[in-house]
C-alpha positions as CSV (number, residue, x, y, z in Angstrom):
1,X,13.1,-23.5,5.2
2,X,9.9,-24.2,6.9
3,X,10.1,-23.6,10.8
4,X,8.4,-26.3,13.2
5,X,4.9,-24.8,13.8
6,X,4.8,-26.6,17.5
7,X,8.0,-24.3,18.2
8,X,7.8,-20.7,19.5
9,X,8.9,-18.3,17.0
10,X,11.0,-14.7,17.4
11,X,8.6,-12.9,14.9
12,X,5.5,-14.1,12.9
13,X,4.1,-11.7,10.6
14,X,1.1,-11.3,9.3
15,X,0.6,-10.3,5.4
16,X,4.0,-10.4,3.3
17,X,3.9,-8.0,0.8
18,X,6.6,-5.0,0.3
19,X,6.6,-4.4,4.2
20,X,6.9,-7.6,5.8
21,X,9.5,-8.4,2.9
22,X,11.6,-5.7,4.3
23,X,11.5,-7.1,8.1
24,X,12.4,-10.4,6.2
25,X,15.1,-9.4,4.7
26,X,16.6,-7.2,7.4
27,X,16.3,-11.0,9.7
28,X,18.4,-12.4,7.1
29,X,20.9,-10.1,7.2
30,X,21.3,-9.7,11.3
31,X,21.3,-13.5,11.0
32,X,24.1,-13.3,8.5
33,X,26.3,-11.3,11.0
34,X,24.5,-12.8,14.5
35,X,26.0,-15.5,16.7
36,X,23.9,-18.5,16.8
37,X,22.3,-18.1,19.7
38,X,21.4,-14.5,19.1
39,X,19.5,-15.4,15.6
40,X,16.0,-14.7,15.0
41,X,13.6,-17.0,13.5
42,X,10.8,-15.8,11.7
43,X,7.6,-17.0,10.0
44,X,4.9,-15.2,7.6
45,X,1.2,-16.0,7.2
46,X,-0.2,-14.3,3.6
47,X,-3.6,-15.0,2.5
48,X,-2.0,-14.6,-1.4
49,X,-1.6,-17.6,-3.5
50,X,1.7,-16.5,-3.9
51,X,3.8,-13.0,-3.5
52,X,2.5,-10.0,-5.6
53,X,2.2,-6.6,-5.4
54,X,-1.1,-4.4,-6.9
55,X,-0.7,-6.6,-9.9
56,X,-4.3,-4.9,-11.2
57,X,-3.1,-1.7,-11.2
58,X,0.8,-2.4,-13.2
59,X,-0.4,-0.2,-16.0
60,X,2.1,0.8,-18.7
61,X,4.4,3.4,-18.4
62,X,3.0,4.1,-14.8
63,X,6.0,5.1,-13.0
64,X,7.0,5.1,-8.8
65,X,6.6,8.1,-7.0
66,X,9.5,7.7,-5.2
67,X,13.3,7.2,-5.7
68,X,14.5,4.0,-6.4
69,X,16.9,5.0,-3.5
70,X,14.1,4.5,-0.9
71,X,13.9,0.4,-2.0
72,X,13.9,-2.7,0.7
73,X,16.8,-1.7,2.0
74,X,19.2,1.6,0.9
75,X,18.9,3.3,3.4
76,X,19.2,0.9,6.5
77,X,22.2,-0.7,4.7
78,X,23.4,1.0,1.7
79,X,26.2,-2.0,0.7
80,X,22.6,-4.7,1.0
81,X,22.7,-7.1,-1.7
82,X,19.0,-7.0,-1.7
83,X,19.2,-3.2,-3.1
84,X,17.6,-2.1,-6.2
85,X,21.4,-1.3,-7.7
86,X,22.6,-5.1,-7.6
87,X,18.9,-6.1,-9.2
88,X,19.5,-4.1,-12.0
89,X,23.0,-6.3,-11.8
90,X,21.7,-9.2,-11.9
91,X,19.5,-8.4,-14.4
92,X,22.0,-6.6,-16.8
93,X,20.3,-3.6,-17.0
94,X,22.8,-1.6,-14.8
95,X,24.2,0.6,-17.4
96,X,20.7,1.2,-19.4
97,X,19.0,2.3,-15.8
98,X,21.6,4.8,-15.7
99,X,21.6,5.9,-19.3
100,X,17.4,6.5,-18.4
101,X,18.4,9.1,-16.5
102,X,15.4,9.0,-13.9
103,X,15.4,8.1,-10.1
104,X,12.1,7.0,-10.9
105,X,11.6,3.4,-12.3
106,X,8.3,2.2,-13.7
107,X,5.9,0.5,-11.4
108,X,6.2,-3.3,-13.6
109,X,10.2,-3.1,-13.1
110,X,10.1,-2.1,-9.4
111,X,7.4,-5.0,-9.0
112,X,9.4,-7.4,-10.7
113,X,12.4,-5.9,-8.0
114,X,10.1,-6.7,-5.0
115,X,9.5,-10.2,-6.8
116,X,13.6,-10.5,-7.4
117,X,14.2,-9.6,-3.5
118,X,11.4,-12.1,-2.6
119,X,12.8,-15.6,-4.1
120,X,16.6,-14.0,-3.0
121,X,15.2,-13.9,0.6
122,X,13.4,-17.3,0.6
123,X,11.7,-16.4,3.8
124,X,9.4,-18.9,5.4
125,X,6.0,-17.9,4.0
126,X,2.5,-20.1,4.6
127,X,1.0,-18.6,1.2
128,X,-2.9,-18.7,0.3
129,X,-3.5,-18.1,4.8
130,X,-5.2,-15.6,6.3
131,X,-4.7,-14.6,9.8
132,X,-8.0,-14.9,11.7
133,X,-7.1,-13.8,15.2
134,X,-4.0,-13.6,17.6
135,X,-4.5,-14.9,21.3
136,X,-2.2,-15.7,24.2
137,X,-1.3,-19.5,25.3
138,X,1.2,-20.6,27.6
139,X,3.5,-17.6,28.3
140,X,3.6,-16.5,24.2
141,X,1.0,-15.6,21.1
142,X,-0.4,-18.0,19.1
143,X,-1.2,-16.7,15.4
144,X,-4.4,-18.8,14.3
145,X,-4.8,-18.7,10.6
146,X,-7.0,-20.6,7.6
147,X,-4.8,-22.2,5.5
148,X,-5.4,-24.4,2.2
149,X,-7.3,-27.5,3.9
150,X,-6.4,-27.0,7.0
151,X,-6.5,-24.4,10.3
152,X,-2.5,-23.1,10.8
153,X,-1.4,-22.2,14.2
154,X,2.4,-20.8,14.9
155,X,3.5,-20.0,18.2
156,X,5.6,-16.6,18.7
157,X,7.2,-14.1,20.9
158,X,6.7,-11.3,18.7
159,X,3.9,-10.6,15.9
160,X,4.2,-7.8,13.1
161,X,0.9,-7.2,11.5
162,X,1.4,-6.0,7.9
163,X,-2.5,-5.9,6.9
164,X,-2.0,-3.3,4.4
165,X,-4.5,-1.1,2.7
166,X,-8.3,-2.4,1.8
167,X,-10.4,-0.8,-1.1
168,X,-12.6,1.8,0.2
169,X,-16.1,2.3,-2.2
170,X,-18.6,5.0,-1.7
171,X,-21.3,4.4,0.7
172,X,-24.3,2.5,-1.2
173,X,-21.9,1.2,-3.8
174,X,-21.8,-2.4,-4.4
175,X,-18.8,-3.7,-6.2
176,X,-19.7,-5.5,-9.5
177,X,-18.6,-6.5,-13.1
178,X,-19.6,-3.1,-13.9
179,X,-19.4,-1.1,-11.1
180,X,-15.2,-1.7,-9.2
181,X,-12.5,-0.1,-7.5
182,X,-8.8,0.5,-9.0
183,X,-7.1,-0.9,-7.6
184,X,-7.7,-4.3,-9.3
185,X,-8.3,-2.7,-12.6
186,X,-6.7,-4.7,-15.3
187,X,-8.7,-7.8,-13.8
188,X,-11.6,-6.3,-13.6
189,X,-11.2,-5.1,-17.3
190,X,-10.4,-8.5,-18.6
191,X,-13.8,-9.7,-17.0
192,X,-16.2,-7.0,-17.7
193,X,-18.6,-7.9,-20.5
194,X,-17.9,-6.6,-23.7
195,X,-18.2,-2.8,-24.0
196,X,-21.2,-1.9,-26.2
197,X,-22.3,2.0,-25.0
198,X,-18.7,3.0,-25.9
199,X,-18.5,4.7,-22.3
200,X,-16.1,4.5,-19.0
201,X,-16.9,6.8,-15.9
202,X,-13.6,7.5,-13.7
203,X,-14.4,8.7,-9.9
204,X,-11.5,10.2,-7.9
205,X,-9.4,13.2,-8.4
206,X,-6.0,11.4,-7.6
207,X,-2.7,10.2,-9.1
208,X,-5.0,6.3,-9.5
209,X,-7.8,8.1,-11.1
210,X,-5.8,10.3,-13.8
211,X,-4.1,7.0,-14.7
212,X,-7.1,4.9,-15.1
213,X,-8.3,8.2,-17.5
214,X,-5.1,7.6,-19.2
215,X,-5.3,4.1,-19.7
216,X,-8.9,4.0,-20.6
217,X,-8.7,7.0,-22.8
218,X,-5.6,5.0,-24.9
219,X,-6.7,1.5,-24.1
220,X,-10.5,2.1,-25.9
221,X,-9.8,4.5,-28.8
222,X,-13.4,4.6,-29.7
223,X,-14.8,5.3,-26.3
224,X,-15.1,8.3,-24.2
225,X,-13.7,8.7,-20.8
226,X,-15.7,10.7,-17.8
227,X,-13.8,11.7,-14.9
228,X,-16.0,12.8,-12.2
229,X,-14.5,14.9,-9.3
230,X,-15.5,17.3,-6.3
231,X,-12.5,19.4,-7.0
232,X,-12.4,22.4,-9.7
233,X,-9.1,20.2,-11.4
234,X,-6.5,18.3,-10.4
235,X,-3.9,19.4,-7.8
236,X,-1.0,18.5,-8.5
237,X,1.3,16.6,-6.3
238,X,3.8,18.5,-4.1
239,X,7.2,16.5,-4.6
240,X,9.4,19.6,-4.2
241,X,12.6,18.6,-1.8
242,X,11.7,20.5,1.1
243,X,8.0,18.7,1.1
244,X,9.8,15.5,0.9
245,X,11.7,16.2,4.1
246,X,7.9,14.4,5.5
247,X,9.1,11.3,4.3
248,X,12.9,11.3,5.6
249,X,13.0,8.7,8.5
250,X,14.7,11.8,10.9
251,X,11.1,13.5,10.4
252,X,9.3,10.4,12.1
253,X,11.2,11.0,15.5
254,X,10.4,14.6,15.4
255,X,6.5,14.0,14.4
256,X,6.3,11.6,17.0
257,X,7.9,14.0,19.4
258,X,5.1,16.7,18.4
259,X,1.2,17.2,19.9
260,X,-1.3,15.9,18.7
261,X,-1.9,19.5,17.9
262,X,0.9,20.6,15.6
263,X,0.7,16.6,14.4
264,X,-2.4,17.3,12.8
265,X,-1.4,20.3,11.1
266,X,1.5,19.0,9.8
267,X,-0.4,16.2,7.5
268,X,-3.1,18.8,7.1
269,X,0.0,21.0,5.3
270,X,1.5,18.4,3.5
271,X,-1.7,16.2,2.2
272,X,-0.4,17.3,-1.2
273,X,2.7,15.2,-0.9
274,X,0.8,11.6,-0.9
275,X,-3.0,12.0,-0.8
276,X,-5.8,13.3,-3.6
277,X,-3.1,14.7,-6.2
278,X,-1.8,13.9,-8.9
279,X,1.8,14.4,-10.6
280,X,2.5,17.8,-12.9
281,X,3.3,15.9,-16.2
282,X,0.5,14.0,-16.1
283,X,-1.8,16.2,-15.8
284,X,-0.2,18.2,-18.4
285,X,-0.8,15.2,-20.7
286,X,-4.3,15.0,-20.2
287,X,-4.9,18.4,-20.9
288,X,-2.8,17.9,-23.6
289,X,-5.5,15.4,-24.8
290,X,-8.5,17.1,-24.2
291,X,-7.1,20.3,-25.4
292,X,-6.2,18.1,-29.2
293,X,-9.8,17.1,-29.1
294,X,-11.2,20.5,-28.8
295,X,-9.2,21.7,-31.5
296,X,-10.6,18.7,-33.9
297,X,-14.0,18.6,-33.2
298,X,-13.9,15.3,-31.5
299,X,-14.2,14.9,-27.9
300,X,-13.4,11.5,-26.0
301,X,-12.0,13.0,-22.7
302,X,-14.5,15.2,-20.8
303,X,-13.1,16.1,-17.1
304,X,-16.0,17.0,-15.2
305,X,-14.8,19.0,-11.7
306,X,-17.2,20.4,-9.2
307,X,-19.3,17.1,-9.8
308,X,-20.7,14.0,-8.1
309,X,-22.1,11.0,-8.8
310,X,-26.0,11.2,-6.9
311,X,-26.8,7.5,-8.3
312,X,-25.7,4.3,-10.5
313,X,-28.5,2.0,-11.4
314,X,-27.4,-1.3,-13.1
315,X,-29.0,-2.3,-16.4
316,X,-28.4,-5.3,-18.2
317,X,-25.9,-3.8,-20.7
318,X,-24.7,-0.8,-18.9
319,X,-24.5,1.5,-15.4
320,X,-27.0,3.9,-15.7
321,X,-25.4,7.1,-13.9
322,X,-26.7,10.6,-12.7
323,X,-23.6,12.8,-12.1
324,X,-24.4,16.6,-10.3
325,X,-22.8,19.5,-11.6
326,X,-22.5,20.9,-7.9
327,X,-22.1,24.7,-8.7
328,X,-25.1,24.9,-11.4
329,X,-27.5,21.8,-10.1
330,X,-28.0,20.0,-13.0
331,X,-28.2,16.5,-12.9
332,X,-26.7,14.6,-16.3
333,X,-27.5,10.9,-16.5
334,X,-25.7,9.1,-19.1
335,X,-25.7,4.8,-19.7
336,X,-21.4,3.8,-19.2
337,X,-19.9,0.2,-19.9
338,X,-18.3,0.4,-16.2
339,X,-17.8,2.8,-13.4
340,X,-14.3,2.9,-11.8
341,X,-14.2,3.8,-8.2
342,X,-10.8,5.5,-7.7
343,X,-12.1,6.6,-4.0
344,X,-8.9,5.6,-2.0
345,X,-8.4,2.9,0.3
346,X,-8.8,2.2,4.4
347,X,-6.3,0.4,6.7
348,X,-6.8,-2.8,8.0
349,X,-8.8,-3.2,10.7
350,X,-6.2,-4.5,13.1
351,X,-8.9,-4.5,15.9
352,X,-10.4,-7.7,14.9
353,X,-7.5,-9.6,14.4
354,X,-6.2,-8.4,18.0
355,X,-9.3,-8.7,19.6
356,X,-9.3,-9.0,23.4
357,X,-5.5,-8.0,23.4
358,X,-6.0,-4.6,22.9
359,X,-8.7,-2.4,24.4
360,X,-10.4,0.3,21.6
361,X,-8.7,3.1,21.0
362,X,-4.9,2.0,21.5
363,X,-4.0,1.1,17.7
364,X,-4.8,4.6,17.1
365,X,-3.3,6.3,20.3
366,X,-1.2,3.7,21.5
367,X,1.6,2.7,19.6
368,X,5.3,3.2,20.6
369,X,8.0,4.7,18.8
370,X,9.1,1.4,17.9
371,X,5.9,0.6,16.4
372,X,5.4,-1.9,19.2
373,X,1.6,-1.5,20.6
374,X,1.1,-0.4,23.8
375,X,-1.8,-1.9,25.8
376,X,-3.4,-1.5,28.8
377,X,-1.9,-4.8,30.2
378,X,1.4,-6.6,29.8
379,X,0.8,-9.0,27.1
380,X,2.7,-12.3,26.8
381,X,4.6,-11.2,23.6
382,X,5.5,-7.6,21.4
383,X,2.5,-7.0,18.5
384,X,4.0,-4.4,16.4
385,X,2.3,-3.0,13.5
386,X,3.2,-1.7,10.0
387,X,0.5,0.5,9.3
388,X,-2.1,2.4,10.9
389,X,-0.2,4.6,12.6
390,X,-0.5,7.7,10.7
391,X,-1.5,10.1,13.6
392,X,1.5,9.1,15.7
393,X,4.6,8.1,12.9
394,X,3.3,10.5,10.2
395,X,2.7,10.1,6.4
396,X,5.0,7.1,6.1
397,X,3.2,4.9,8.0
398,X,1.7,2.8,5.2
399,X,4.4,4.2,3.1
400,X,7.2,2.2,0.9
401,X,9.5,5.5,1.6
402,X,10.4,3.9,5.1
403,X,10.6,0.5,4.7
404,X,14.2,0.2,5.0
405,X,14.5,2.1,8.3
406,X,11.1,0.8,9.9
407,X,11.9,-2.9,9.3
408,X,15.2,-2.3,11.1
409,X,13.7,-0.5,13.7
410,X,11.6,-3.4,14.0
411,X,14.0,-6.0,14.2
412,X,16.5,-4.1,16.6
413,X,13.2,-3.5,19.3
414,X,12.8,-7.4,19.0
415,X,16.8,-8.0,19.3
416,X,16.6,-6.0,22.1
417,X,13.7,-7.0,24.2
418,X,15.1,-11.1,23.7
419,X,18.5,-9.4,25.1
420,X,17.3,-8.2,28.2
421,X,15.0,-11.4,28.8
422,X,17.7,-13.3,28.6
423,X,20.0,-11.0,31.0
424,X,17.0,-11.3,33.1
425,X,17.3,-15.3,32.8
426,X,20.3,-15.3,33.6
């Protein structure tokens, strides 16, 4: 149901994708329980036509990296309707999940669960509007936003910022039909003029760039595949149950706890759990693969480590590339149909949106336990953030792993700052 715009609001949240869904649906369930004077109203601005998550990058057969367990919800409220469990009830695919054997769905079925848990919330959502800037007006914030013909403004107590993650391309790169990042790859692929030199050029050495390889390298039977790559090989990904301890929600009280000293060693040891690594039985296969094409005589796959690219030069059929060898100094140009840029990503910049709310340096430094930013002076409302708080919450900060705890945590700091305004009322 759409909430009046000219009334102040508990929460507005800007972006809704897997993390602002998760705040949405924990609101609907304190609501459920909540007298009606204690509910919380909420409203979401998303610059999306409509709710989707990484739908470029939904390649076959790609599977999640975590357990199903750690969904919207499990493990803030293990008996939530919204679970993955009662989706694979509704769907009838309950005893078939189990007979897969795998805590591990694929990426298309746990996207098609985040769509499920989206119509089942029906959270109030101003789709295709992007938040512009947050001010102050009249004792609360005001979220100013573009929307389709017309300027949006909602009034609110509390603001989450969800921003997410934006593509991140070399320096000097300009995206292209040719020349694009991952992470809207089977877009980009459907647009790119027809393939004539036979050739794709993969840059990254992570889990996105071994499975654009494997999609291009299956996907284009007659084409090589490049993969070009500081590192000697892949590393592969450190998911052992001890590691993962760095992703249980205990672990973000204790990182927080920590100095900034023994906070930076501790995602300096454990990099290999989330970032530049890739997963053992992938790798496998692609050796697999290029092994196989050693053996006949026919080689498609080339992985070329201790390399980088020095220079692309667009033609009018191709990328002309010059990739370094960076142990021997040769330089190798070569003409490719497109250059994938699996080079990672880079949080929103949550300083432009806040503007004159915060001063510099305090979305880095200064964010409370509760993921509540702390500034310099009292604002007129609570701006939390999801995201961008890797130095002070640890590895889950951008993280679905922690969805389910940090959207309650969320929702129980707003519950409890309205409580003791109104004890303060009164």
């Amino acid at each position: 149901m759409r909430t009046e715009s000219s009334s102040v609001i508990d929460i507005v949240g800007v972006g809704f994708g897997p993390s602002n869904l998760g705040l949405a649906i924990a609101i609907e369930e304190h609501n459920a329980e909540a007298a009606a004077e204690d509910r919380i109203t909420a409203a979401f601005v998303e610059s999306k036509p409509q709710f989707a998550w990484h739908p470029g990058m939904l390649l076959p057969g790609t599977t999640m990296q975590i357990s199903f367990l750690k969904d919207l919800v499990t493990q803030r409220n293990a008996t939530s309707e919204f679970s993955f469990l009662n989706y694979l009830a509704e769907r009838g695919r309950m005893a078939h999940f189990i007979n897969h054997q795998t805590f591990f769905p694929t990426r298309r079925e746990f996207s098609d669960y985040l769509e499920w848990a989206n119509e089942k919330v029906g959270a109030d959502v101003y789709y295709g509007t992007r938040a512009e800037s947050i001010r102050e007006a009249d004792g609360h914030l005001v979220v100013d936003a573009d929307g389709p013909g017309s300027r949006v403004s909602l009034n609110a107590r509390n603001v989450v910022v969800a921003g997410g993650l934006r593509e991140a391309l070399p320096s000097g790169v300009t995206a292209s039909p040719r020349q694009f990042h991952n992470h809207r790859l089977l877009d980009h692929l459907a647009a790119m003029p027809e393939p004539t030199n036979n050739r794709f050029l993969v840059v990254g050495a992570g889990q996105s760039a071994a499975e654009v390889v494997e999609y291009l390298h299956g996907t284009y039977p007659n084409a090589e595949v490049h993969n070009v790559f500081a590192k000697y090989g892949y590393v592969p990904a450190d998911d052992s149950p001890y590691a993962n301890r760095i992703f249980d929600a205990t672990a973000v009280d204790e990182f927080y706890a920590a100095d900034e000293t023994q906070r930076a060693a501790l995602l300096d040891y454990h990099r290999s759990t989330n970032y530049s690594c890739v997963d053992l039985d992938l790798i496998r296969e692609l050796y697999r693969r290029e092994y196989a094409e050693h053996v006949e005589g026919e080689r498609r796959l080339f992985m070329r480590g201790a390399s980088r690219v020095v220079s692309t030069e667009e033609q009018p059929d191709a990328v002309r590339v010059a990739v370094e060898n960076m142990l021997t100094g040769e330089i190798e140009a070569t003409a490719v149909d497109a250059v994938v840029y699996a080079t990672g990503f880079t949080p929103t910049n949550l300083g432009d949106l806040l503007g004159d709310l915060v001063e510099p340096g305090e979305l880095t430094g200064g964010v409370d336990r509760d993921y509540r930013v702390a500034t310099t002076r009292p604002l007129s409302g609570g701006v939390y953030t999801q995201g961008s708080t890797e130095q002070t919450h640890g590895l889950t900060s951008s993280l679905l792993s922690n969805i389910a705890i940090r959207s309650g945590e969320i929702l129980q700091s707003v519950v409890s700052a309205r409580t003791l305004s109104y004890s303060y009322s009164a």
